[in-house]
C-alpha positions as CSV (number, residue, x, y, z in Angstrom):
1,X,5.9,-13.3,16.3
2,X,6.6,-9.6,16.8
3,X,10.5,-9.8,15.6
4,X,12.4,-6.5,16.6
5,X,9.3,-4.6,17.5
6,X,9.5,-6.8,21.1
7,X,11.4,-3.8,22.9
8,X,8.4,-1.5,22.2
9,X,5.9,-4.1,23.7
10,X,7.5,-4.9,26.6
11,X,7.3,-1.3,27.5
12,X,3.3,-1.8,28.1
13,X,3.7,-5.8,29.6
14,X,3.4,-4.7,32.8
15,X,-0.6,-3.9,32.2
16,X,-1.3,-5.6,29.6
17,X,-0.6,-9.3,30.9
18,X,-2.5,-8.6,34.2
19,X,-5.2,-6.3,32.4
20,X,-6.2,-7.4,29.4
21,X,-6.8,-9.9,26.4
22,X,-6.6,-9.4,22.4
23,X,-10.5,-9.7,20.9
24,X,-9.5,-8.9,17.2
25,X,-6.6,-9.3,14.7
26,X,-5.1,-6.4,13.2
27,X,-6.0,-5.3,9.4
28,X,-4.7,-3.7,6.3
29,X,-6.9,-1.4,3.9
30,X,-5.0,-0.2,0.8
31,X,-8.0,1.8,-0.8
32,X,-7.1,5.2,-0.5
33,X,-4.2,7.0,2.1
34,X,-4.4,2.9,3.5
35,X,-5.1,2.3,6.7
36,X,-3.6,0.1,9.2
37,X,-5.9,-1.2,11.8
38,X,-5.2,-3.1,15.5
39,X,-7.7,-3.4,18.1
40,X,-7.5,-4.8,21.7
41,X,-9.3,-4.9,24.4
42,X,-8.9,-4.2,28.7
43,X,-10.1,-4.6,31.9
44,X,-8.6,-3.5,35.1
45,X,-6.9,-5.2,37.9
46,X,-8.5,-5.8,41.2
47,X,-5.8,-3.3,42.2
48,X,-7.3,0.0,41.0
49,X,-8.2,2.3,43.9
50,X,-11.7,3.7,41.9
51,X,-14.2,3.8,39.5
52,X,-12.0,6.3,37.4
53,X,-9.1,4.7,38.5
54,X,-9.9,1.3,37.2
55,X,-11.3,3.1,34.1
56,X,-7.7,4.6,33.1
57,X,-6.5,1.1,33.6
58,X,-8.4,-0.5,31.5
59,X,-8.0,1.7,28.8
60,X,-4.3,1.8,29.2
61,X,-4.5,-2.1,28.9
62,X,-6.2,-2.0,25.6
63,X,-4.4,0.5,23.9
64,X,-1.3,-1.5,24.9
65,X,-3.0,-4.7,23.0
66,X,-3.5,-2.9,20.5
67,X,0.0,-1.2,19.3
68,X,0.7,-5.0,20.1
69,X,-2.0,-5.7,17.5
70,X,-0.4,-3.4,14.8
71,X,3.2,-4.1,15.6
72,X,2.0,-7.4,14.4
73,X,0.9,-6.5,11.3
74,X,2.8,-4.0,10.7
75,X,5.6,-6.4,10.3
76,X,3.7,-8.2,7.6
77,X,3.6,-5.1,5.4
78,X,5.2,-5.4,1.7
79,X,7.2,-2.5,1.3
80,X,8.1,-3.7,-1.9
81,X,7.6,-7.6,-3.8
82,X,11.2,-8.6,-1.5
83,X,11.1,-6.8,1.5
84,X,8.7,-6.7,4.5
85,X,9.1,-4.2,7.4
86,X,10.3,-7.0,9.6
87,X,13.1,-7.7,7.5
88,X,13.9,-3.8,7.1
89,X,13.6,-3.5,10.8
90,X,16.0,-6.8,11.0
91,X,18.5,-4.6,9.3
92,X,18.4,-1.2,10.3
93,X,18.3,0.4,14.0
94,X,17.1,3.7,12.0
95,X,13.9,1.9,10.8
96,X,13.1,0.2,14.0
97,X,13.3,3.3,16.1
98,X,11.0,5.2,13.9
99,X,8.5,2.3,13.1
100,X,8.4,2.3,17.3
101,X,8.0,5.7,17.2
102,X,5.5,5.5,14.5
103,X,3.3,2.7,16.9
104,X,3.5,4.9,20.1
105,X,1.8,7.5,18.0
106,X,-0.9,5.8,16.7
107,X,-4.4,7.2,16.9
108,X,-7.4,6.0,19.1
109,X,-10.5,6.1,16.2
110,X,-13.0,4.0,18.6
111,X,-13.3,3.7,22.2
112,X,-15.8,1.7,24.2
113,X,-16.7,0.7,27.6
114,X,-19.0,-2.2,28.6
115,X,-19.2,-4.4,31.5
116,X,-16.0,-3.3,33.3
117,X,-13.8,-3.7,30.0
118,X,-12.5,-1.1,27.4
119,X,-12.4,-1.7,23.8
120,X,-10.0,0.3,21.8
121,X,-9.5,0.7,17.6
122,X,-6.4,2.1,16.6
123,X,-5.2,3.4,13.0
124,X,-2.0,4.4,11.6
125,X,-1.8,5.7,7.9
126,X,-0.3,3.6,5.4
127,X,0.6,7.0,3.0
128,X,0.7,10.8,4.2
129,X,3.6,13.5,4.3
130,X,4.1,12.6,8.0
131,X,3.6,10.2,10.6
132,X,2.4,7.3,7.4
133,X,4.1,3.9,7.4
134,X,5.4,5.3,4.2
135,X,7.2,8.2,5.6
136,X,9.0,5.8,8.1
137,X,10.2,3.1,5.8
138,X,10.7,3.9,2.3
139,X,13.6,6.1,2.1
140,X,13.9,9.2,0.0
141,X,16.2,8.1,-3.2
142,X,19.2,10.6,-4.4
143,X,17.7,11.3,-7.6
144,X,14.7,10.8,-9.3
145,X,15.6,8.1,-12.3
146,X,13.9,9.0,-15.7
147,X,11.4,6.5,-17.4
148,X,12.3,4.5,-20.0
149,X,12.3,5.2,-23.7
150,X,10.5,2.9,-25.4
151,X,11.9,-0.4,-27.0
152,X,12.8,-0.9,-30.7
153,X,11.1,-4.0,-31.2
154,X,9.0,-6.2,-33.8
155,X,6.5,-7.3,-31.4
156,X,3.0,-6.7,-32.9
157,X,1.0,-4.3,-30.8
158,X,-1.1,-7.2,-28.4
159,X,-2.9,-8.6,-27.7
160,X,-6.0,-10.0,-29.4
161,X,-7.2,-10.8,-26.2
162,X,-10.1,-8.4,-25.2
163,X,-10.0,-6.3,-21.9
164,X,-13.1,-4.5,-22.4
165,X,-14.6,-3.2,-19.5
166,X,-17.4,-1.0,-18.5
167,X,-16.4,2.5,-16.3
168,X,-18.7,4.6,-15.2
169,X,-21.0,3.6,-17.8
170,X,-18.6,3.7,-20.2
171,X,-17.0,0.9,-22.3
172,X,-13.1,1.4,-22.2
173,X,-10.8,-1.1,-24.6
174,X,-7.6,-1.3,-25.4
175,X,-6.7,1.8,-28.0
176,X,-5.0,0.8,-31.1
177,X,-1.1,0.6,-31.4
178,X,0.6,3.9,-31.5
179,X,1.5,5.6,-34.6
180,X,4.4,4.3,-36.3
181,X,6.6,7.9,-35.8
182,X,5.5,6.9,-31.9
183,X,3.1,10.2,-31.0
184,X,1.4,10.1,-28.5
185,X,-2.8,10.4,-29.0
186,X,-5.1,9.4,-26.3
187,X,-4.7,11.9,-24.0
188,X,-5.2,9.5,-21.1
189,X,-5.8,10.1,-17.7
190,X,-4.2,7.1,-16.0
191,X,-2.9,3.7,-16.2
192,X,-5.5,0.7,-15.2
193,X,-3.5,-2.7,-15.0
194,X,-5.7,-6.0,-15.4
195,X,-4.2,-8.4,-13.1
196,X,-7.6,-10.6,-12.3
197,X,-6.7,-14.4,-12.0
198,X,-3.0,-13.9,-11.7
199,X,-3.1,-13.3,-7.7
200,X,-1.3,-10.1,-7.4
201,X,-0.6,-9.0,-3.9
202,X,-0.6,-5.7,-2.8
203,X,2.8,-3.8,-1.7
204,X,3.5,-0.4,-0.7
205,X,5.6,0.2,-3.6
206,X,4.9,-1.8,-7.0
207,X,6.8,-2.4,-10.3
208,X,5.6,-2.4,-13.2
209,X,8.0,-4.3,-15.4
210,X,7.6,-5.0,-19.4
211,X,8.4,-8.9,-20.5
212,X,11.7,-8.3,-21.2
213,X,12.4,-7.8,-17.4
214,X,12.9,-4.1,-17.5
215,X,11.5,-1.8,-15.1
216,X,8.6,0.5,-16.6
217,X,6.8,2.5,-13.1
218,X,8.6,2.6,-9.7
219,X,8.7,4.6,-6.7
220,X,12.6,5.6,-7.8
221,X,11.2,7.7,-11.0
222,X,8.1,9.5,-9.2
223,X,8.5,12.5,-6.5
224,X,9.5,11.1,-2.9
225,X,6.9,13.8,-1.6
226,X,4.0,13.0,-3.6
227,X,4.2,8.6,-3.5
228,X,5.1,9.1,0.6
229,X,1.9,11.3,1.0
230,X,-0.7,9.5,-2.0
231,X,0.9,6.3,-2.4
232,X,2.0,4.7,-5.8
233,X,-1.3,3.3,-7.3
234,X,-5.2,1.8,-6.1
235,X,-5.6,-1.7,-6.0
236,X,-9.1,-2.4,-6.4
237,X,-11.3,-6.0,-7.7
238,X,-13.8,-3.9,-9.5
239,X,-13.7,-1.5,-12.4
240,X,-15.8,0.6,-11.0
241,X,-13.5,1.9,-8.2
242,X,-10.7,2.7,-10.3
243,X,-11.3,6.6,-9.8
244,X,-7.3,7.2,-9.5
245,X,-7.1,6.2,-13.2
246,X,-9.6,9.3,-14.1
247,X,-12.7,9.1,-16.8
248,X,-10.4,8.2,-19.3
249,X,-7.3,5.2,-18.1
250,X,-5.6,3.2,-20.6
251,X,-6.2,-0.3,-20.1
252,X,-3.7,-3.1,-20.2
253,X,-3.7,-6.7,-19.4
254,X,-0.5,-8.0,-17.2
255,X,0.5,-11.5,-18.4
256,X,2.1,-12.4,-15.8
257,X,3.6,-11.8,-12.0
258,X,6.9,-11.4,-10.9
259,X,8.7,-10.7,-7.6
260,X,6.4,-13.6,-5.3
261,X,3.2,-11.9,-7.1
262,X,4.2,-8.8,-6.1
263,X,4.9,-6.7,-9.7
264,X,2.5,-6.9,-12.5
265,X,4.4,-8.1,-16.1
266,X,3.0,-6.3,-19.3
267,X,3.7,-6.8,-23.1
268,X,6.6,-4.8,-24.9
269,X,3.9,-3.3,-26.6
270,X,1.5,-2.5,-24.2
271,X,4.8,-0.9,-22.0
272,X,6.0,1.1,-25.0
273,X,2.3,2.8,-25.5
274,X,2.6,3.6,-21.6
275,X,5.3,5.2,-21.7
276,X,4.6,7.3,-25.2
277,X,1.3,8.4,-23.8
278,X,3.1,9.5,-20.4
279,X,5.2,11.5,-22.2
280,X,2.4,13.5,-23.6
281,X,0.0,12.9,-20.1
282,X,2.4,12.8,-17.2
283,X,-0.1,9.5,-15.4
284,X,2.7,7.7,-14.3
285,X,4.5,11.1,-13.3
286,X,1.0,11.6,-11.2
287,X,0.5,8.2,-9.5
288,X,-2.9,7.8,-11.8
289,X,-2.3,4.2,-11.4
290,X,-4.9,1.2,-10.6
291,X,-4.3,-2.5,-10.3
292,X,-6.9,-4.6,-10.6
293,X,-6.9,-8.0,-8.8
């Protein structure tokens, strides 16, 4: 169940078999840095000597429940639409060492103590410049590939089908097709990417690819710095809480999923007028992106 992270929680066995039981699976919250979440829960042996003494026991037994708890789902994380931190773990010593490193670290956000027994939440940041999931898994690319250009085509600029939605108050559609000498005129803030009824799962690092297969946004032509510390893009089910995108996102609709669900498939057209507005805005150069599920 735990694959390769079973040297780490054999370290803490000793207590927690005799000490304590699991009372909640762990969690993953992508809004924002992203948050992953284990909890566990302690009590102490007959053993312990004191009152104090059977206090740090029990403790000790729930914190070890719950690294358990996160090295479970921690393994479970998408890094990208192919690869899971198990697998990378599978692969590389390097990884395992620092995503054991990363669990021993973790941070106690709730403690409490009721009828003998201590209950223990702890977090470890999906994004951040240090000590993130993100800063222990994804690793820093030799260069930073350039977007793009956009693609001589036919296509007419898509869809008639209507992606209106309401923002802030504000109705936001889908902008006519560029100009035909390809500049550049909305002066938009960020990218929002309808994905609703196509069951799009969130990874740490998206694709955005246009229909015919080629790679539009990755984490391989952004700054390591800023994606390990903000993350690549919000995923979000209402378009409400899309404030990545800023007061005034370009809106497409994804017509598809590749990858196991995992990366979002746009038009030709809606991928070239992307990528001429980025040119002008720098959104994609900024992480401004939101997918909506």
């Amino acid at each position: 169940m735990f694959g390769n992270l079973k040297p780490f929680i054999a370290t803490f066995s000793a207590v927690a078999i005799v000490a304590s039981t699991a009372f909640a699976a762990g969690s993953i919250d992508y809004s924002g840095v992203g948050i992953v979440t284990g909890t566990g829960a302690g009590v102490a042996p007959p053993t312990a000597i004191s009152p104090a003494h059977a206090k740090l026991l029990a403790r000790e037994a729930a914190i070890a429940m719950a690294q358990r708890d996160l090295a479970a789902t921690i393994n479970g994380v998408q890094v990208d639409a192919e690869t899971t931190v198990e697998n990378m773990m599978t692969t590389s010593v390097a990884v395992r060492t620092r995503v054991s490193g990363l669990l021993r670290g973790a941070r106690v956000v709730d403690e409490v103590y009721q009828d003998g027994a201590c209950y223990v939440t702890m977090e470890i940041p999906i994004f951040g410049a240090t000590g993130s999931l993100a800063s222990t898994v994804l690793e820093r690319p030799p260069v930073v590939e350039k977007f793009p250009e956009p693609v001589k085509t036919v296509e007419p600029a898509v869809p008639n089908v209507d992606v209106r939605v309401t923002i802030g108050g504000n109705q936001i559609q889908p902008p006519p097709a560029p100009p035909k000498k390809g500049k550049a005129y909305g002066h938009f803030t960020g990218l929002i990417v309808d994905c609703r009824g196509l069951g799009l799962k969130t990874v740490m690092s998206p694709v955005i690819k246009n229909a015919n297969g080629t790679p539009v946004y990755g984490y391989k032509n952004l700054d390591y710095d800023k994606v390990v510390a903000e993350g690549m893009a919000d995923y979000s089910e209402d378009f409400n809480d899309t404030a990545r995108a800023g007061s005034n996102p370009l809106v497409v609709k994804a017509v598809t999923l590749e990858d196991h669900n995992g990366n979002p498939v746009i038009s030709v057209a809606d991928a070239n007028r992307i990528l001429i507005e980025n040119d002008q805005s720098g959104f994609l150069d900024n992480c401004n992106v939101v997918f909506i599920r």
